[in-house]
N, CA, C and O atoms as CSV, one atom per row, in Angstrom:
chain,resi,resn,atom,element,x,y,z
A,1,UNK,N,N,-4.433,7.942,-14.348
A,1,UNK,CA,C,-3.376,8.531,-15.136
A,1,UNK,C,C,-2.499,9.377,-14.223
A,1,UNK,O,O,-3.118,9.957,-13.330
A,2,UNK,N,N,-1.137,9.572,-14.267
A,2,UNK,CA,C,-0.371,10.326,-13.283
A,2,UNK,C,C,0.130,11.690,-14.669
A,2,UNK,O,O,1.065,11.471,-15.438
A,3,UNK,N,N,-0.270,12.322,-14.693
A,3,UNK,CA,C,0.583,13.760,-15.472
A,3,UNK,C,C,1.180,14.620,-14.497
A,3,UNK,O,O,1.342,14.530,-13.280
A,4,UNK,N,N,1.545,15.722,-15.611
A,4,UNK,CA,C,2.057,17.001,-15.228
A,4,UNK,C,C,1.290,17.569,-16.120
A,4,UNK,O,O,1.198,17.409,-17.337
A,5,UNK,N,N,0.579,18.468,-15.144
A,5,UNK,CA,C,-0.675,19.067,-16.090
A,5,UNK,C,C,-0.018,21.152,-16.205
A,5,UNK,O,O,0.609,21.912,-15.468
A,6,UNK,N,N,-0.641,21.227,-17.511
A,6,UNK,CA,C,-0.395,22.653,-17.710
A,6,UNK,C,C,-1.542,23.681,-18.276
A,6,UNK,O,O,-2.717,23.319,-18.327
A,7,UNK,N,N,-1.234,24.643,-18.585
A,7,UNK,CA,C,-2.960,25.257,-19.195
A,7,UNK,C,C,-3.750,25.048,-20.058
A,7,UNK,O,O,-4.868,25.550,-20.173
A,8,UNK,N,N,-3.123,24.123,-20.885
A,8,UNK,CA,C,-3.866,23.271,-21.939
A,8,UNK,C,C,-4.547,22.007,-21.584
A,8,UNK,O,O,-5.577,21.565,-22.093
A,9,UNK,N,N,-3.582,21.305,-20.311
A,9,UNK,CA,C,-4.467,20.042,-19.938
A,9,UNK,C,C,-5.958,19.493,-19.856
A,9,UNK,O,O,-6.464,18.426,-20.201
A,10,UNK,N,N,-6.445,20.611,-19.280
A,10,UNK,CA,C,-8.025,20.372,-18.910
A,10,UNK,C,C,-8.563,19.717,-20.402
A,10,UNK,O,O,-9.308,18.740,-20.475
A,11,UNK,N,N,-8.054,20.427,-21.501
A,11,UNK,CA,C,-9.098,20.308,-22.625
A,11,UNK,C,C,-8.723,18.889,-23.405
A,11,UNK,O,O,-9.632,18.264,-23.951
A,12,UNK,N,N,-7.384,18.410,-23.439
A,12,UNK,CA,C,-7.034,16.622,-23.348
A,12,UNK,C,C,-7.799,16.196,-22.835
A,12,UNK,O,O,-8.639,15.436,-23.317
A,13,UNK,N,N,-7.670,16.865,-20.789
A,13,UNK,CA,C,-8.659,15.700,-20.180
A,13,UNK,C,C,-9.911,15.227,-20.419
A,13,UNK,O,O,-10.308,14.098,-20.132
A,14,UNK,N,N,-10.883,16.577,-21.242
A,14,UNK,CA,C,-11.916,16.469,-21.216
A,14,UNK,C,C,-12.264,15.733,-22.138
A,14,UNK,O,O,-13.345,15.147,-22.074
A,15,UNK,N,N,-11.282,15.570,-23.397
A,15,UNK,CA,C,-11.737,14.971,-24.313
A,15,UNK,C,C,-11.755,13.007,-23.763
A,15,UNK,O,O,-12.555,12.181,-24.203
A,16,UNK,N,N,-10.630,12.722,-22.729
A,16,UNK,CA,C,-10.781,11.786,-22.302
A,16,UNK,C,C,-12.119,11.103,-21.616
A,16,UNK,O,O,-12.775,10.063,-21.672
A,17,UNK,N,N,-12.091,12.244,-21.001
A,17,UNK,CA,C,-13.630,12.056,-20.225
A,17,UNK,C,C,-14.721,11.838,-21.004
A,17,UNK,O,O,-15.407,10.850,-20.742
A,18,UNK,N,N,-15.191,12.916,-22.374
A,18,UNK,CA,C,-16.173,12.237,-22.998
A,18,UNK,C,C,-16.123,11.329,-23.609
A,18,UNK,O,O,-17.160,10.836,-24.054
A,19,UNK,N,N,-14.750,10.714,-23.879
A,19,UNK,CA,C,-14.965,9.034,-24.324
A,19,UNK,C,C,-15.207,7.961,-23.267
A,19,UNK,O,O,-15.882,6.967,-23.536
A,20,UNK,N,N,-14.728,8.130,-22.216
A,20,UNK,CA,C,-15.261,7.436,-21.084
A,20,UNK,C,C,-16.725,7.253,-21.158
A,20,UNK,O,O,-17.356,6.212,-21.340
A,21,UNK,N,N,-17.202,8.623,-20.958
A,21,UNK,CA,C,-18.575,8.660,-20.824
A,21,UNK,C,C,-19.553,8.116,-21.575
A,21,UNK,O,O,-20.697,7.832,-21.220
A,22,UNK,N,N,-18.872,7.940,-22.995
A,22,UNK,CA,C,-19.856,7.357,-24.379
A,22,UNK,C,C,-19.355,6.253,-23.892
A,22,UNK,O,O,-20.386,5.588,-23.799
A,23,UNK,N,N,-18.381,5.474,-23.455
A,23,UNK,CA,C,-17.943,4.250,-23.602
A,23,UNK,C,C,-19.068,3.522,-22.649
A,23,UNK,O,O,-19.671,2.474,-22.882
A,24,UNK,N,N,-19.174,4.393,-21.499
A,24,UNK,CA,C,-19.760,3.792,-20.212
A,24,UNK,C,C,-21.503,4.340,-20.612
A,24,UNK,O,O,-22.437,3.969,-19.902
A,25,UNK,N,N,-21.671,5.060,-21.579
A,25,UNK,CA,C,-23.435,5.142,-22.089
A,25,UNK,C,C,-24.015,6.068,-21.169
A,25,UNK,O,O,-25.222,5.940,-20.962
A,26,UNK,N,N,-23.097,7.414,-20.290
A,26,UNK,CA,C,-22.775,8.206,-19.469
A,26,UNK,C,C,-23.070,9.800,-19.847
A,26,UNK,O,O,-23.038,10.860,-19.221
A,27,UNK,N,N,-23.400,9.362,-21.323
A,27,UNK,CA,C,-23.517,11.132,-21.876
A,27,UNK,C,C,-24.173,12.317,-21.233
A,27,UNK,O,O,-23.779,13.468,-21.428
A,28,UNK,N,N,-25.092,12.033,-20.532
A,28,UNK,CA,C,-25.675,13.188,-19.544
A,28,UNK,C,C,-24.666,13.604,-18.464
A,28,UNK,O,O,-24.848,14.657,-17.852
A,29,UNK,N,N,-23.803,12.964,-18.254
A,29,UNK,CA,C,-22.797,13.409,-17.274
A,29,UNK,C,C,-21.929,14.455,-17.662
A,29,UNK,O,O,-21.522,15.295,-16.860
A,30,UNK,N,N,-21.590,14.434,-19.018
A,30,UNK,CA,C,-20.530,15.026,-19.835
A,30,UNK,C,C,-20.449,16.750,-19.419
A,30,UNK,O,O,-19.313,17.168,-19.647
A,31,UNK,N,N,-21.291,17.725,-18.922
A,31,UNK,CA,C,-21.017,18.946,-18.766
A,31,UNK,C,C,-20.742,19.155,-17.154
A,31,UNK,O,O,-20.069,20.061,-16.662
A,32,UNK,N,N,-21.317,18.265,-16.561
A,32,UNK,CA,C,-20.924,18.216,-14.976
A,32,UNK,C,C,-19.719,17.837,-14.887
A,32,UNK,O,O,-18.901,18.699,-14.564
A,33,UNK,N,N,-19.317,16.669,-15.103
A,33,UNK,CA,C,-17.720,16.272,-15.127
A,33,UNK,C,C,-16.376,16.803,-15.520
A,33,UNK,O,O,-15.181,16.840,-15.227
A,34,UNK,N,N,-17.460,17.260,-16.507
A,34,UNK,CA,C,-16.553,17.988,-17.669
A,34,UNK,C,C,-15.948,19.621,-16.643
A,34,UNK,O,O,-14.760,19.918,-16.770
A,35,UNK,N,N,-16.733,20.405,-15.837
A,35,UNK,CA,C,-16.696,21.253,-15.779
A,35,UNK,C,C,-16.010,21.077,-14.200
A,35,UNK,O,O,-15.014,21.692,-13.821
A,36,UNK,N,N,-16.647,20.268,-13.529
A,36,UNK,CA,C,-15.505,19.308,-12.389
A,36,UNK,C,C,-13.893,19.506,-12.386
A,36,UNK,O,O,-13.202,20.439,-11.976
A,37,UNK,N,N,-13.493,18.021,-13.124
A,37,UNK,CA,C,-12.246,18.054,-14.130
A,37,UNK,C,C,-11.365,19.410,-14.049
A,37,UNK,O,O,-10.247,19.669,-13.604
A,38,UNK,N,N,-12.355,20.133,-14.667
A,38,UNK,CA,C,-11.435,21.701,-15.329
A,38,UNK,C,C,-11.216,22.290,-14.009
A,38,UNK,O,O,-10.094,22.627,-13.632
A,39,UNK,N,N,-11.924,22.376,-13.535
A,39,UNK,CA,C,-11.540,23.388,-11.699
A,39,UNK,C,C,-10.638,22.259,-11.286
A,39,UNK,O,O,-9.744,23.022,-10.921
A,40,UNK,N,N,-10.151,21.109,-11.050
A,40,UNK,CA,C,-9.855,20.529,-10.469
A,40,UNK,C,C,-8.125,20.462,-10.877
A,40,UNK,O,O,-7.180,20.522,-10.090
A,41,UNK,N,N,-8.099,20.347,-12.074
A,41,UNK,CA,C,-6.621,20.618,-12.902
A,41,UNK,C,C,-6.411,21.793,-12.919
A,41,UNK,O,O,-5.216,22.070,-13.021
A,42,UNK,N,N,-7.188,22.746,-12.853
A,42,UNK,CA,C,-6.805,24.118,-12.973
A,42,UNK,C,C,-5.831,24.452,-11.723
A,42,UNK,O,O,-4.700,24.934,-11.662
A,43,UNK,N,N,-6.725,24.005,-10.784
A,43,UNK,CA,C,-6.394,24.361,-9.182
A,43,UNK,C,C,-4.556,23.275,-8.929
A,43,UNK,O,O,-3.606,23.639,-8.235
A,44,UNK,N,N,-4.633,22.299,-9.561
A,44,UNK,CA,C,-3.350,21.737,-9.760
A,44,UNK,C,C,-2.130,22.569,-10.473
A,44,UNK,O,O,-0.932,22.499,-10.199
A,45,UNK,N,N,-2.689,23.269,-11.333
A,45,UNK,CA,C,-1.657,24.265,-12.101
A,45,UNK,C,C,-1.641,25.527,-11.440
A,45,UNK,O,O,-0.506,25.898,-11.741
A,46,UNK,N,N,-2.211,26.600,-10.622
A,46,UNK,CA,C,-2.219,27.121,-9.838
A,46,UNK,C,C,-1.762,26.980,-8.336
A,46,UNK,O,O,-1.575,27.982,-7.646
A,47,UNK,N,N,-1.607,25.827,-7.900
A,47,UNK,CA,C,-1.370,25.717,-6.558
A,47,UNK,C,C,-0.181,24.516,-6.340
A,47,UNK,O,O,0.239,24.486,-5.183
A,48,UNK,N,N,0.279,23.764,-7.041
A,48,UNK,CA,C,1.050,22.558,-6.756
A,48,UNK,C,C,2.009,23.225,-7.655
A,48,UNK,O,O,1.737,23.858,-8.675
A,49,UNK,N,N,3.442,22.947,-7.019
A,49,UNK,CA,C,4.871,23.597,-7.343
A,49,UNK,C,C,4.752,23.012,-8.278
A,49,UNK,O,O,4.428,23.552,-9.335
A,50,UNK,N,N,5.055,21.316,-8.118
A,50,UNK,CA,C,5.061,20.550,-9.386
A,50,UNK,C,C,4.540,20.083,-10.721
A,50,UNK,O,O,5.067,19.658,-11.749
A,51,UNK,N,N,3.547,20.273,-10.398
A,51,UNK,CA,C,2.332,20.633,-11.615
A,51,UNK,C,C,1.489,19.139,-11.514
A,51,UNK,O,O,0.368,18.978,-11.997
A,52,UNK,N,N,2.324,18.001,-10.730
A,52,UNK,CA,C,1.776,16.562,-10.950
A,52,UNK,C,C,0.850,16.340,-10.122
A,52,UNK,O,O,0.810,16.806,-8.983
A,53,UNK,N,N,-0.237,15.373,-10.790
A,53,UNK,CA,C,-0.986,14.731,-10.072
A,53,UNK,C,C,-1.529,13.492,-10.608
A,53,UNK,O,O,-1.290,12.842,-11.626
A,54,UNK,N,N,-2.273,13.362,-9.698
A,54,UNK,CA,C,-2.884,11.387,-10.483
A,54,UNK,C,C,-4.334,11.676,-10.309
A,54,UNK,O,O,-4.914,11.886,-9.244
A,55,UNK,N,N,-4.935,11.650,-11.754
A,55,UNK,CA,C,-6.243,11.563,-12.126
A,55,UNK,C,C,-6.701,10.208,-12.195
A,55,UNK,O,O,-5.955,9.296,-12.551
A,56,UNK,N,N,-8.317,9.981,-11.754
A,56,UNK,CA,C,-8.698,8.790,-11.752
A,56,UNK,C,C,-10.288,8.886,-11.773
A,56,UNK,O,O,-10.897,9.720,-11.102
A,57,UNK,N,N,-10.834,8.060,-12.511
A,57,UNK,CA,C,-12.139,8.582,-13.376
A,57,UNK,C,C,-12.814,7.061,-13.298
A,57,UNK,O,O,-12.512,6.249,-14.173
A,58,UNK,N,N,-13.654,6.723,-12.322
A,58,UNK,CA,C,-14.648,5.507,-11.991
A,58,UNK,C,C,-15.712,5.346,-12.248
A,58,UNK,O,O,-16.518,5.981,-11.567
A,59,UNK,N,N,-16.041,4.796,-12.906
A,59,UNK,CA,C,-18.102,4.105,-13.316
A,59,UNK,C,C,-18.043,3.922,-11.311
A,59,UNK,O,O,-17.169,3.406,-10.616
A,60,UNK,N,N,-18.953,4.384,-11.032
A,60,UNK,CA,C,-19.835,3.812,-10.173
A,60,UNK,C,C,-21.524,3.399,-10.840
A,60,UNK,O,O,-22.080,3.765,-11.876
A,61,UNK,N,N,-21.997,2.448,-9.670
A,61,UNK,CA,C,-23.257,2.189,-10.079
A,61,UNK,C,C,-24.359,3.351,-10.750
A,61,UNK,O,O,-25.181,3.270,-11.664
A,62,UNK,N,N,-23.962,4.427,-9.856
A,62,UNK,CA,C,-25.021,5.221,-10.071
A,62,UNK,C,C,-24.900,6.551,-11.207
A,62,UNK,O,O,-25.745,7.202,-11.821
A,63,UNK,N,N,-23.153,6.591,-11.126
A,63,UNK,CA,C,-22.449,7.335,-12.091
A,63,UNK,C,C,-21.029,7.560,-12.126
A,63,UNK,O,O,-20.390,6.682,-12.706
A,64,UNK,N,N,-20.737,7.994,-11.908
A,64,UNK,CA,C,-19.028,8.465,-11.537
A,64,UNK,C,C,-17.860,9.558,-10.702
A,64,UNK,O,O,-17.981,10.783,-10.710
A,65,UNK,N,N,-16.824,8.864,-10.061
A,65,UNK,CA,C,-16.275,9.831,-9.256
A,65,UNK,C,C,-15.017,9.872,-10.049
A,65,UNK,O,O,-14.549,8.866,-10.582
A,66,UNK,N,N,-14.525,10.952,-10.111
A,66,UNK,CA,C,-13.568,11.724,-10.816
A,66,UNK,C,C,-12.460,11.781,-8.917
A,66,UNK,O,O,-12.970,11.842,-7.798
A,67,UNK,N,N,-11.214,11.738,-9.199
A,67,UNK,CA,C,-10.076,12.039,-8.287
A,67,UNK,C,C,-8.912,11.885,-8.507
A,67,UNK,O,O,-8.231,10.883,-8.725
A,68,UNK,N,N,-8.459,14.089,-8.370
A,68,UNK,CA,C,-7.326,13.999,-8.248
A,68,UNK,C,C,-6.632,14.430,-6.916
A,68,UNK,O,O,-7.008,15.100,-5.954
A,69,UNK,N,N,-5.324,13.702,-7.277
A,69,UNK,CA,C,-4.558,13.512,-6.357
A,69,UNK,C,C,-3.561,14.096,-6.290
A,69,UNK,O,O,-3.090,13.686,-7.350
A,70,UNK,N,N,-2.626,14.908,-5.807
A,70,UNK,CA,C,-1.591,15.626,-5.935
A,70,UNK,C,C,-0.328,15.991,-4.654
A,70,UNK,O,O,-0.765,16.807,-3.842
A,71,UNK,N,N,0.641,15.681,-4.459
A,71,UNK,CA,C,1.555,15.923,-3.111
A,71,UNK,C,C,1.595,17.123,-2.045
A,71,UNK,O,O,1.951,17.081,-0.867
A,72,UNK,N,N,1.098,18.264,-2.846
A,72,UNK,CA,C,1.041,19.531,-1.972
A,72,UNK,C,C,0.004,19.037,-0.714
A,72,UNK,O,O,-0.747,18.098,-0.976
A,73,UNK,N,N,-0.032,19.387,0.069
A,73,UNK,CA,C,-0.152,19.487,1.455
A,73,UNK,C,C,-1.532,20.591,1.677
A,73,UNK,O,O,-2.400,20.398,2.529
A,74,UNK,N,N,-1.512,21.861,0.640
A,74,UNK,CA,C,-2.359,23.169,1.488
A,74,UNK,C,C,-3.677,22.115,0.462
A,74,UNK,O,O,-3.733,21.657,-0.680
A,75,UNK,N,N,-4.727,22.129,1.912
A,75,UNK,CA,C,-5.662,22.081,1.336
A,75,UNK,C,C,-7.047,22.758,0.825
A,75,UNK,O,O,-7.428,23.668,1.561
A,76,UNK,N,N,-7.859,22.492,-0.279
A,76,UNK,CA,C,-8.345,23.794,-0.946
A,76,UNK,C,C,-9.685,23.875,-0.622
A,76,UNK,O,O,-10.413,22.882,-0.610
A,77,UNK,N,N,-10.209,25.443,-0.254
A,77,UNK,CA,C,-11.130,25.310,0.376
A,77,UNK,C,C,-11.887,26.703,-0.083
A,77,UNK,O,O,-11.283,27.620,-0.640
A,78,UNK,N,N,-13.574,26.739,0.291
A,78,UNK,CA,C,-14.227,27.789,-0.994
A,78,UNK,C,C,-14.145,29.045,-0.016
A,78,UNK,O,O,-14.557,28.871,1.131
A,79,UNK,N,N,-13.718,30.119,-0.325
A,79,UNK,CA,C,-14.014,31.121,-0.099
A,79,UNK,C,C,-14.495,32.207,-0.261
A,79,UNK,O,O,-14.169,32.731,-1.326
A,80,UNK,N,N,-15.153,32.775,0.373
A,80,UNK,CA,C,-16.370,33.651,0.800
A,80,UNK,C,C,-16.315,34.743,0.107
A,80,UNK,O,O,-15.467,34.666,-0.782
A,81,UNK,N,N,-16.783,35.575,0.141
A,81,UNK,CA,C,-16.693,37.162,-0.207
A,81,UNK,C,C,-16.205,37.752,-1.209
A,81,UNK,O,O,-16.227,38.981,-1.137
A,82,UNK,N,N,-15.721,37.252,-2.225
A,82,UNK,CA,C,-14.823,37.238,-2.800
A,82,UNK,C,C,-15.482,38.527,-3.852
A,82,UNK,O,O,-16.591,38.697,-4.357
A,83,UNK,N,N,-14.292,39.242,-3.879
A,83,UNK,CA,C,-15.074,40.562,-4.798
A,83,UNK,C,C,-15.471,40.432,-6.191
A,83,UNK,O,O,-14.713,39.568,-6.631
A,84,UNK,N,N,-16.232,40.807,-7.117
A,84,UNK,CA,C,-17.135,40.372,-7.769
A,84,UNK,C,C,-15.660,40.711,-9.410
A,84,UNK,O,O,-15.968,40.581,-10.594
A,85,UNK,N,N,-14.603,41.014,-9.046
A,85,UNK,CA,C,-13.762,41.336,-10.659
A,85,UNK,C,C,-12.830,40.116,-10.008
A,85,UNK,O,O,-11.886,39.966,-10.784
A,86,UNK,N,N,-12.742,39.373,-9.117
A,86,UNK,CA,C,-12.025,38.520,-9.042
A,86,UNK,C,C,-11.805,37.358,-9.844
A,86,UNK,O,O,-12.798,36.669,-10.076
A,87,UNK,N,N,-10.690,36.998,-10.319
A,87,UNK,CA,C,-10.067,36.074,-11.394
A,87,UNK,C,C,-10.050,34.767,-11.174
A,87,UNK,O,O,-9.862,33.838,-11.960
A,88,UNK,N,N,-10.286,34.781,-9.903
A,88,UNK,CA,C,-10.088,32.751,-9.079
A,88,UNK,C,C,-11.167,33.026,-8.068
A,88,UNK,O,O,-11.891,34.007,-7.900
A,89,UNK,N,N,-11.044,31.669,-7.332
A,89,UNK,CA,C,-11.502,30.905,-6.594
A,89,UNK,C,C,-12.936,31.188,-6.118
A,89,UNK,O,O,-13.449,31.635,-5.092
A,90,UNK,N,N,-13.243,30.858,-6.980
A,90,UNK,CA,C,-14.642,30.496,-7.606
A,90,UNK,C,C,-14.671,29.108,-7.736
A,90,UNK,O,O,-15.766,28.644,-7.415
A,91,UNK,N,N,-13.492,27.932,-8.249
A,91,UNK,CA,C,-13.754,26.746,-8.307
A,91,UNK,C,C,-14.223,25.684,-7.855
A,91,UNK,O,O,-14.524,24.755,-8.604
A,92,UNK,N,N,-14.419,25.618,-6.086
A,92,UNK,CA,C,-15.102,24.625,-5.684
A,92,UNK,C,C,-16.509,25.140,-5.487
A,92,UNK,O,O,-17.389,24.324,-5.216
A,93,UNK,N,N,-16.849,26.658,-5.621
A,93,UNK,CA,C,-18.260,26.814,-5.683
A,93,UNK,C,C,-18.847,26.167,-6.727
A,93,UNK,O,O,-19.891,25.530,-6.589
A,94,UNK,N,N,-18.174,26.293,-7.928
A,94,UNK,CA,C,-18.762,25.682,-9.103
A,94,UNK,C,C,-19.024,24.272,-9.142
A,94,UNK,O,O,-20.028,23.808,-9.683
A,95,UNK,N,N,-17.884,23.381,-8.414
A,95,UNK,CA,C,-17.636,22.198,-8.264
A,95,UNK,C,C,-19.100,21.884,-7.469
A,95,UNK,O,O,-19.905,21.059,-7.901
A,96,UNK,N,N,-19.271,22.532,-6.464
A,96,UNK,CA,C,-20.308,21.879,-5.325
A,96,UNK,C,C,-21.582,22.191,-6.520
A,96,UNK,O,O,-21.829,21.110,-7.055
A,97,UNK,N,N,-22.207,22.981,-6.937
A,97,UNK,CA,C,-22.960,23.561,-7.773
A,97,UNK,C,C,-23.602,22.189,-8.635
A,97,UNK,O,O,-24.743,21.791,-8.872
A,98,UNK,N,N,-22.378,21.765,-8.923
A,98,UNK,CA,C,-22.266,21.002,-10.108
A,98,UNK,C,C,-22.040,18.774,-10.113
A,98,UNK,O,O,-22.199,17.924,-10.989
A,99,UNK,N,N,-21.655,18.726,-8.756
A,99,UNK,CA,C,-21.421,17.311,-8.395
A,99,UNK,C,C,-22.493,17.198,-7.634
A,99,UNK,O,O,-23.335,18.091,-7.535
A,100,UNK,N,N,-22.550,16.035,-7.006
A,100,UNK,CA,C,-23.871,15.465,-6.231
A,100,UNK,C,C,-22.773,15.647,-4.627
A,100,UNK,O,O,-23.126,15.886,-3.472
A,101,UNK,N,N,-22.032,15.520,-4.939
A,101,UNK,CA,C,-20.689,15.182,-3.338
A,101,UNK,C,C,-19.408,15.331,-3.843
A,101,UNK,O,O,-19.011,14.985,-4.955
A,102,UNK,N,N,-18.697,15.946,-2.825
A,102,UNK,CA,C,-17.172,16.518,-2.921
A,102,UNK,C,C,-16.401,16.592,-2.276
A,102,UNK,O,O,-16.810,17.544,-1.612
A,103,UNK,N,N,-15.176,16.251,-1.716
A,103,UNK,CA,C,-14.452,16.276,-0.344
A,103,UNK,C,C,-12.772,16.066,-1.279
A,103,UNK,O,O,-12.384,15.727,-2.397
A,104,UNK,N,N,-12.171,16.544,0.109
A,104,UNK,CA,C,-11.250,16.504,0.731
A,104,UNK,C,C,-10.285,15.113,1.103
A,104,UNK,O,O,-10.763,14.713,2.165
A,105,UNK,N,N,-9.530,14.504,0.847
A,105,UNK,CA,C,-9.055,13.615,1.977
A,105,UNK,C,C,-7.836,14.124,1.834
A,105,UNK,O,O,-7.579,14.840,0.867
A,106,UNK,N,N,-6.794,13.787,2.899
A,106,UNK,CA,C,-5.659,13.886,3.277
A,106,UNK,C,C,-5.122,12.683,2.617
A,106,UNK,O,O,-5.895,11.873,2.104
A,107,UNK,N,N,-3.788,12.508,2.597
A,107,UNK,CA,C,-2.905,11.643,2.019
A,107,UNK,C,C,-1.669,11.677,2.922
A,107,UNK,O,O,-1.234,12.671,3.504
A,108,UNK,N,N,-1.139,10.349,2.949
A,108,UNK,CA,C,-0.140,10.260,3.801
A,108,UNK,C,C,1.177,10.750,3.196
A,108,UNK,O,O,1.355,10.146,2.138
A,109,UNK,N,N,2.151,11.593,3.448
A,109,UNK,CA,C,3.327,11.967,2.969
A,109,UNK,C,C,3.074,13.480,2.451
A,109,UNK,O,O,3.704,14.098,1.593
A,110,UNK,N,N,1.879,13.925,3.284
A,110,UNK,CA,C,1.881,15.854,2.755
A,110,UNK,C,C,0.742,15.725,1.937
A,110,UNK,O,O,-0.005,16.614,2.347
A,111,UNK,N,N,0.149,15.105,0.973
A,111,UNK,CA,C,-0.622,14.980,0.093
A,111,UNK,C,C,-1.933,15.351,0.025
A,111,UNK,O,O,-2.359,15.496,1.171
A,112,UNK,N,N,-2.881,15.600,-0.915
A,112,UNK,CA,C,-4.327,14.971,-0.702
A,112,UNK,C,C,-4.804,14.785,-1.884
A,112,UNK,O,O,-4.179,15.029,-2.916
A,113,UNK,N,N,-6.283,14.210,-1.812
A,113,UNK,CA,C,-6.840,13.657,-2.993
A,113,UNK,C,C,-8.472,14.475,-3.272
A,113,UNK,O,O,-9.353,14.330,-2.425
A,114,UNK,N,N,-8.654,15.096,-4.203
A,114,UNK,CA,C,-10.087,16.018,-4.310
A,114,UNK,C,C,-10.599,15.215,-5.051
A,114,UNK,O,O,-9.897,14.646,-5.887
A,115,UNK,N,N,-12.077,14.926,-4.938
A,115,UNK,CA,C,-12.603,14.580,-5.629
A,115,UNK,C,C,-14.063,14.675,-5.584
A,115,UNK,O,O,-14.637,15.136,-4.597
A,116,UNK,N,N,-14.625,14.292,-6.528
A,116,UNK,CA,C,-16.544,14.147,-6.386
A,116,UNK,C,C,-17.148,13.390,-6.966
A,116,UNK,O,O,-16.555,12.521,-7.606
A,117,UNK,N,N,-18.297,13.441,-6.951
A,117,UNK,CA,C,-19.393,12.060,-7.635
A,117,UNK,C,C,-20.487,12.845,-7.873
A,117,UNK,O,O,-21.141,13.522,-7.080
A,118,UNK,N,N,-20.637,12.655,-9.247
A,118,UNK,CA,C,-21.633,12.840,-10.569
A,118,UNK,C,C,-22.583,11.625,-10.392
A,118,UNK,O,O,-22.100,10.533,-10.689
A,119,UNK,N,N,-23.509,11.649,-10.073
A,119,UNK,CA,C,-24.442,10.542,-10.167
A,119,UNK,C,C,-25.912,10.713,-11.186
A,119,UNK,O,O,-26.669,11.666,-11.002
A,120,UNK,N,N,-26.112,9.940,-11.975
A,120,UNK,CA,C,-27.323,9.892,-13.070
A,120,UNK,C,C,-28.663,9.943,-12.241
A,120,UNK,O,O,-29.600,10.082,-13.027
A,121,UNK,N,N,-28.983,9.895,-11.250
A,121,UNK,CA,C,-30.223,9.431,-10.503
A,121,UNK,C,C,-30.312,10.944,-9.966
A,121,UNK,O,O,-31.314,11.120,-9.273
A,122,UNK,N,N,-29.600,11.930,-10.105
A,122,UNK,CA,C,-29.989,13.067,-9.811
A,122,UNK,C,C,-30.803,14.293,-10.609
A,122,UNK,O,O,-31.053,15.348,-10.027
């Protein structure tokens, strides 16, 4: 899906996601993904001028990788120390917490693509 996501998005997406998930017989996935997703659009509405990105949500064999994609260039990364009344970036701690694997790639034209994999065998 390509949107322009805003502070309401996550909770559309999610509802997308748990039909995926019933569709694909995936329901144990539903609070990991689910909670994935939300840091992941959040961080799109916080950090990308434009607000756009391209979501993309795959059955793999073992379960599923969620990836979005977005044109901004800075890429996002967990940081440390962070004082304990702080309002953000907390999100890829949660993310790692919560996926089986998570990365980074670069994209050609400034871009990159975040994503992770939820797998059932875990």
């Amino acid at each position: 899906m390509r949107l322009t996501v805003g502070e309401h998005s996550a909770r559309h997406i999610r509802r997308i996601v748990r039909s995926l998930l019933a569709d694909w017989e995936l329901p144990e996935l539903y609070d990991a993904v689910a909670l994935g997703v939300t840091e992941l659009v959040a961080n799109v509405v916080r950090h990308v001028p434009d607000r756009r990105c391209r979501l993309l949500v795959l059955r793999q064999e073992a379960g599923v990788r969620v990836e979005v994609a977005d044109g901004c260039a800075e890429v996002p990364c967990m940081e440390g120390g962070l004082p304990l009344d702080s309002e953000g970036g907390r999100g890829l701690v949660l993310l790692s917490e919560v996926a089986d694997k998570w990365g980074v790639d670069r994209r050609g034209g400034g871009g990159k693509t975040v994503w992770f994999e939820c797998d059932t065998s875990a």
